[in-house]
C-alpha positions as CSV (number, residue, x, y, z in Angstrom):
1,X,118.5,66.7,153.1
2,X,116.9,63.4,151.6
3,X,114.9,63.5,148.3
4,X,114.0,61.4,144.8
5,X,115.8,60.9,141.9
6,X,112.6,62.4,141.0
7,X,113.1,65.4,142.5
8,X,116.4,65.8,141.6
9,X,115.7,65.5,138.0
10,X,112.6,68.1,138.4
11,X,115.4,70.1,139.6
12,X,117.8,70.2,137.0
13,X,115.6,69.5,134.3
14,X,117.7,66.5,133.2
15,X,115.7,62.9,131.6
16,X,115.2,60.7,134.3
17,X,116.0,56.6,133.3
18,X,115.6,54.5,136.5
19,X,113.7,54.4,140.0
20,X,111.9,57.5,140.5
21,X,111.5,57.0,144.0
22,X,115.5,56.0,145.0
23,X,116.1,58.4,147.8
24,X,119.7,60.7,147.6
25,X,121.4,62.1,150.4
26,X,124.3,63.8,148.7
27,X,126.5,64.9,145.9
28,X,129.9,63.1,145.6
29,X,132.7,62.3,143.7
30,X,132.7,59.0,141.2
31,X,135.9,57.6,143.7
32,X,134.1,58.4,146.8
33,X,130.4,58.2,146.6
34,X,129.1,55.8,148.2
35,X,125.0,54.3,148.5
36,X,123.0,57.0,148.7
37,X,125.1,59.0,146.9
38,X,124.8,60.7,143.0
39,X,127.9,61.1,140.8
40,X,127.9,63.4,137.9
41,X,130.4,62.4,134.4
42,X,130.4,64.7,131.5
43,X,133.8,63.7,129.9
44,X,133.9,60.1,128.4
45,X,137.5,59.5,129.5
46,X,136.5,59.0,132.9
47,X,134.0,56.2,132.2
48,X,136.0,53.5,133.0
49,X,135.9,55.0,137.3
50,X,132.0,53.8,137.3
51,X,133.3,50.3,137.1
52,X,133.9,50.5,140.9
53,X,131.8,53.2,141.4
54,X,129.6,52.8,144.8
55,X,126.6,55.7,143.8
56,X,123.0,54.6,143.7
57,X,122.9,57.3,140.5
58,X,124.8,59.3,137.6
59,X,124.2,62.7,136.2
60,X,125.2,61.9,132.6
61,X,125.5,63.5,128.9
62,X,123.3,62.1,126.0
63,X,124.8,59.4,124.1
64,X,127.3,58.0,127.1
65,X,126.9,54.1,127.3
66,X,126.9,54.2,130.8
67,X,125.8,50.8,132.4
68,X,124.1,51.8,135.2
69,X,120.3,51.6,136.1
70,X,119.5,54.9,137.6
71,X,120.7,58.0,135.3
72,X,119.8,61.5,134.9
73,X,120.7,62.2,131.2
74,X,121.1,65.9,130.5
75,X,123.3,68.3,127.7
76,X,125.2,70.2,130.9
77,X,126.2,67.8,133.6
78,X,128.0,70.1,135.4
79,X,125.5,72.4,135.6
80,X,123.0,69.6,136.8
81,X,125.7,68.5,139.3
82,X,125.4,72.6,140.6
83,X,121.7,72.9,140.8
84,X,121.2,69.6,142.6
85,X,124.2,70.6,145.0
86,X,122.2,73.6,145.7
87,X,119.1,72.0,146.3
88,X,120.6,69.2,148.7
89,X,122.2,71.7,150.5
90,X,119.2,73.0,151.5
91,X,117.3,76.7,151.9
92,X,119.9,79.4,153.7
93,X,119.5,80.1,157.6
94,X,116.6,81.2,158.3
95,X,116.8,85.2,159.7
96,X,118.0,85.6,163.0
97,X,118.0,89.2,163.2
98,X,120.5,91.0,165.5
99,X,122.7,88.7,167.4
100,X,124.4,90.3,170.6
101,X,127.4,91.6,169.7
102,X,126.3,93.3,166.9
103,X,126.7,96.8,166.7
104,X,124.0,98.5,164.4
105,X,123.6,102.4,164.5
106,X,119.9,103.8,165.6
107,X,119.4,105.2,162.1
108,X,119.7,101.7,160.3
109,X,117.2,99.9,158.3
110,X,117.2,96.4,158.9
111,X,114.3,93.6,157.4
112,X,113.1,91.4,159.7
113,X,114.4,88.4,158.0
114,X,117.9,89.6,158.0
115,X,120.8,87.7,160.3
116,X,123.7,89.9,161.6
117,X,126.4,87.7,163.6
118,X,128.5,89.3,166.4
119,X,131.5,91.8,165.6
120,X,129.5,92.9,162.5
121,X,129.2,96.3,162.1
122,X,126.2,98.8,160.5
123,X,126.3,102.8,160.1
124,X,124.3,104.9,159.8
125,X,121.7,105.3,156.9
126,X,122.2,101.7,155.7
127,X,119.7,100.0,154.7
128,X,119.9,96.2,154.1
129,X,117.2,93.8,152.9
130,X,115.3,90.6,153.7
131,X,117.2,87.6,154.0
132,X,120.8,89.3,154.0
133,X,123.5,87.4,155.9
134,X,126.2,89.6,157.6
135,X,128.9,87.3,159.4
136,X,131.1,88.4,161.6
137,X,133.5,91.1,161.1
138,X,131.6,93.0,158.3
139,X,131.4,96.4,158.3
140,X,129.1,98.5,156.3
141,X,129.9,102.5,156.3
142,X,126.9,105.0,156.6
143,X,124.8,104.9,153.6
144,X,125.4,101.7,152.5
145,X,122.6,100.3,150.3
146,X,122.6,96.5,151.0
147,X,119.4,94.0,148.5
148,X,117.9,90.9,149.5
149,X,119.5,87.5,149.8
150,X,122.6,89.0,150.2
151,X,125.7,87.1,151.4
152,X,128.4,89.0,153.6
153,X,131.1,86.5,154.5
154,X,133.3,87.5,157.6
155,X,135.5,90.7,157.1
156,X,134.1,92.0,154.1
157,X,133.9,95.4,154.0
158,X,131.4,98.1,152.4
159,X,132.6,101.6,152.1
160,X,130.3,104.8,152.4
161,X,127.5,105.1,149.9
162,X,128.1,102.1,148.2
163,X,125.1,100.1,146.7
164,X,125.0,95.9,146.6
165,X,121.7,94.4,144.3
166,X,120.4,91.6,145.8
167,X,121.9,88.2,146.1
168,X,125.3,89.6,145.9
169,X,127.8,87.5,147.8
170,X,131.5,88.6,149.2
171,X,133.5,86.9,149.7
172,X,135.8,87.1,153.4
173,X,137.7,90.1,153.3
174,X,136.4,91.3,150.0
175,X,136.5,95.9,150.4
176,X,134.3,97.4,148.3
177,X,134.8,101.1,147.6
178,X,138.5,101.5,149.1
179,X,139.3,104.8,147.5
180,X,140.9,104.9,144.0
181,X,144.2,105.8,143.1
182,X,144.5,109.0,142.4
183,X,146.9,111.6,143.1
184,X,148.0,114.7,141.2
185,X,151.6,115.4,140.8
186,X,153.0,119.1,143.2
187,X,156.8,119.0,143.0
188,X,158.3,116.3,143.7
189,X,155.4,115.1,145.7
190,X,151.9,114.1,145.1
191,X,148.4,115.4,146.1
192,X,145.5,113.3,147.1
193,X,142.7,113.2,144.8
194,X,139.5,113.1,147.3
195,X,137.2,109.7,145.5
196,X,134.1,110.8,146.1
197,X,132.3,108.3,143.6
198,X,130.9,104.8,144.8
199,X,130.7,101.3,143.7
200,X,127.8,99.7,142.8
201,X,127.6,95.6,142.3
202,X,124.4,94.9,140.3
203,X,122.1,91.1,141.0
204,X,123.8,88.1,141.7
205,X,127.2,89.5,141.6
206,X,129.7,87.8,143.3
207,X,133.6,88.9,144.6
208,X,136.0,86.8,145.7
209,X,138.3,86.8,149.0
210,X,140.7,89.7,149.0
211,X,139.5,90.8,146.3
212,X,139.4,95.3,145.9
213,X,136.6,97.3,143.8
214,X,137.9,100.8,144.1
215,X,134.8,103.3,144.7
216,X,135.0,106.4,141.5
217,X,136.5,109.6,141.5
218,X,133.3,110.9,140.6
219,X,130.4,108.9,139.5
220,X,130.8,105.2,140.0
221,X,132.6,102.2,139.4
222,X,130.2,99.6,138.1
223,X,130.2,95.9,138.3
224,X,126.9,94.5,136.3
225,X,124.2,91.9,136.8
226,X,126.1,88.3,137.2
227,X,129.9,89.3,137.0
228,X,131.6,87.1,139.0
229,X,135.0,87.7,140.6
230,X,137.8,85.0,141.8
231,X,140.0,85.8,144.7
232,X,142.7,88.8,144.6
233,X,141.2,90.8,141.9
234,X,141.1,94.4,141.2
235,X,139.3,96.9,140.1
236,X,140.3,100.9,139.6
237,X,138.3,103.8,140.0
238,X,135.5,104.2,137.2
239,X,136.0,101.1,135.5
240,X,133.2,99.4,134.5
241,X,132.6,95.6,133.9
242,X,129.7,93.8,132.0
243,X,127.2,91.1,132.4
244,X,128.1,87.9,133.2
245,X,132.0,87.8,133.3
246,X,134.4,86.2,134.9
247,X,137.9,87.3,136.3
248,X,140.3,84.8,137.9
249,X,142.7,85.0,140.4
250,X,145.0,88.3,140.4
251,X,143.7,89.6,137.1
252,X,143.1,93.5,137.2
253,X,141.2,96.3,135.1
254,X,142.8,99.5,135.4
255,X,140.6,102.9,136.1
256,X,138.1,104.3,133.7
257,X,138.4,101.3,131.2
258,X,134.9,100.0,130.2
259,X,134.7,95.8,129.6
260,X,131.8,94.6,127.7
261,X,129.3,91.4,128.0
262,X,130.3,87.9,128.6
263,X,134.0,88.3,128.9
264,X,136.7,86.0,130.6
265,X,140.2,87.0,131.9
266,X,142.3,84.3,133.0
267,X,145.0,84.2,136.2
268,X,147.1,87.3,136.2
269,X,146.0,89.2,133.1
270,X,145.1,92.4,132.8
271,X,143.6,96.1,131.1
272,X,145.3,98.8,131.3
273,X,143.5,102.2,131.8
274,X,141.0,103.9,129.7
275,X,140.3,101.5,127.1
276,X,137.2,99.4,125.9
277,X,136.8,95.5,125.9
278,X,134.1,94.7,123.5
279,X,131.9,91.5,124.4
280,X,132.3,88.0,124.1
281,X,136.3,88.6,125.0
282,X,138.7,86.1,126.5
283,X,142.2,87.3,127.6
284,X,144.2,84.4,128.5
285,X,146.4,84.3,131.8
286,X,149.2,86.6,132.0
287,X,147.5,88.0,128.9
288,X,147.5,92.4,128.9
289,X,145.8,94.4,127.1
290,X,147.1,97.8,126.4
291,X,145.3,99.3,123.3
292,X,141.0,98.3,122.8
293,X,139.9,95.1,121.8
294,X,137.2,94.5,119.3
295,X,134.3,91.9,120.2
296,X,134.5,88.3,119.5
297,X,138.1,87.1,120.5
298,X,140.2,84.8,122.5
299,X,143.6,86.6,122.7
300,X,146.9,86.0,124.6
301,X,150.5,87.0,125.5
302,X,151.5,90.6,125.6
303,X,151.2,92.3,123.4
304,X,147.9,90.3,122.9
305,X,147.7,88.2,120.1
306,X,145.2,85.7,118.6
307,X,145.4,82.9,121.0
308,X,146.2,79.9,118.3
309,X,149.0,82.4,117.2
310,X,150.2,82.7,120.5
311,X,150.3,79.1,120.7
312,X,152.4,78.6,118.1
313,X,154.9,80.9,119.2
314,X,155.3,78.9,122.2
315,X,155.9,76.1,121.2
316,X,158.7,77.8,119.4
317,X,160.4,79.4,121.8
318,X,162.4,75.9,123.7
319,X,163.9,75.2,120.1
320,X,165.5,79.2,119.6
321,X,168.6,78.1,121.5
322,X,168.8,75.6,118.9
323,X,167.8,77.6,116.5
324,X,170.3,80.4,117.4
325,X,172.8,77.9,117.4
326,X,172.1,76.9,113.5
327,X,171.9,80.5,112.5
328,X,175.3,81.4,113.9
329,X,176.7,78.2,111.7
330,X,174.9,79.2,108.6
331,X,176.3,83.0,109.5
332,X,179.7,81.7,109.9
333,X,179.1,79.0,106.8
334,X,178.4,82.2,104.6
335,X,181.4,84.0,105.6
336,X,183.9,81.6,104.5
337,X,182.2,80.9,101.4
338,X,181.9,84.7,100.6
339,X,185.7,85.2,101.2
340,X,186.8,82.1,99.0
341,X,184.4,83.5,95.9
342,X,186.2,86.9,96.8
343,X,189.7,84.9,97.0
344,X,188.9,83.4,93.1
């Protein structure tokens, strides 16, 4: 897709300084863009890559002296760089509807505008909405409820009863509403617990590849409006997780635990079961939380501390070997100076 700078910066809302009319073909790095090209900088140290720079324009933060003729000035660069990626990229595929090879029970209800790719699979009672994407591989299990604009990638799979808001994109392989785990203790052996709950993944939530959201016990497990999931994550039974968060790679919440609003976990952290996360939380990687967390923190380490605390400790811990090594002196030091006041 071609358009103006004009457009572009319509788009993202950014000031526009420089030919309104120069046409743009595509988003791309400052060391590959070429003519035709835009380039987005936000951090200052990376002004001296425009010198050989090729782009015919820069998305740019106020107060940059960037010496360049065509700019798009804006607070959030980045998020300019995203809205005028989305927009070059064009609208999404038009619906197709049922491609052969498709296998779609009788009692499914399917919008016209919808596009299901061969090898996906729909039960019974599903319902999905206009513009939906299934890609190959999907599978959605009787009852699924399925909004508009969403995005299935291939392999992804929906269990019974489980209801997706609309623009909600998986992610390939991503399961929704694999059954929790649960199992009461007989003997020396252990009893299924039957999961009879759902999940439910409010608007414009997104989960990443591989990732697991176990459907409840009873009741539901509940992902809310704009939460957005990186690859490998889980999610137990009954857990709930608020607006707008974000969990990377191989972080997990355990069962029944409630998150709040606007909460990060970094790359291999983690909740245990039960608790409540309070808003406005970050948990940094390899962080776990194991009792609640008030609202309002950045925490680390296990058991979590303050994050600036954690730091420190850190930076401690190469020098205890030397440290050790001093106290065992001073120990020793002390000894002999002990025994000779004894002595006199």
């Amino acid at each position: 897709m071609v358009a103006t700078l004009q457009q572009l910066a319509d788009v993202s809302g950014a000031e526009l300084r420089g030919n309104p009319e120069l046409e743009i073909q595509r988003v791309f790095p400052i060391d590959l863009a070429e003519e035709g090209d835009i380039t987005f900088l936000s951090n200052p140290k990376y002004l001296s890559k425009l010198q050989d720079c090729r782009a015919s324009a820069v998305i740019v933060a106020p107060g940059l002296d960037v010496p360049r003729e065509n700019l798009l000035i804006t607070a959030n660069p980045y998020l300019a760089f995203a809205k005028i990626l989305t927009f070059l990229q064009g609208p999404a595929e038009a619906g197709r509807g049922v491609l052969p090879g498709a296998l779609i029970s009788d009692s499914a209800e399917l919008a016209d505008s919808v596009t299901v790719h061969p090898g996906a699979v729909v039960g019974e009672n599903v319902v999905v909405g206009p513009g939906t994407v299934l890609h190959p591989g999907v599978v959605l299990y009787a009852g699924v409820t399925v909004g508009a604009d969403c995005l299935l990638h291939a392999g992804a799979i929906v269990r019974e009863g489980c209801c997706l808001g609309d623009r909600v994109i998986l992610q390939p392989s991503a399961i929704i509403g694999a059954d929790g785990f649960g199992f009461a203790p007989d003997g020396a052996s252990y009893y299924k617990i039957p999961q009879v709950g759902i999940v439910v993944l409010e608007d414009d939530v997104e989960i990443g590849a591989c990732s697991c959201i176990d459907r409840a016990a009873l009741g539901e497990t509940r992902i809310r409006r704009g939460t957005k999931f990186d690859n490998l994550v889980q999610i137990g039974h009954n857990a709930e997780v608020g607006e707008d968060c974000i969990m990377v790679s191989q972080s997990g919440i355990a069962g029944s635990t409630k998150v709040g609003n606007h909460c990060t976990f970094g790359g291999q952290s983690a909740v245990a079961g039960h608790l409540k996360i309070g808003d406005n939380v970050t948990i940094g990687g390899r962080g776990g939380a194991t009792n609640n967390v008030e609202s309002n923190q950045m925490l680390t380490g296990l058991p979590l501390m303050p994050h600036r605390e954690w730091l420190k400790m850190s930076m401690s811990l190469p020098k205890v070997p030397a440290m050790r090594k001093e106290l065992n002196q001073l120990k020793k030091r002390l000894a002999e100076l002990e025994a000779k006041f004894s002595e006199e």
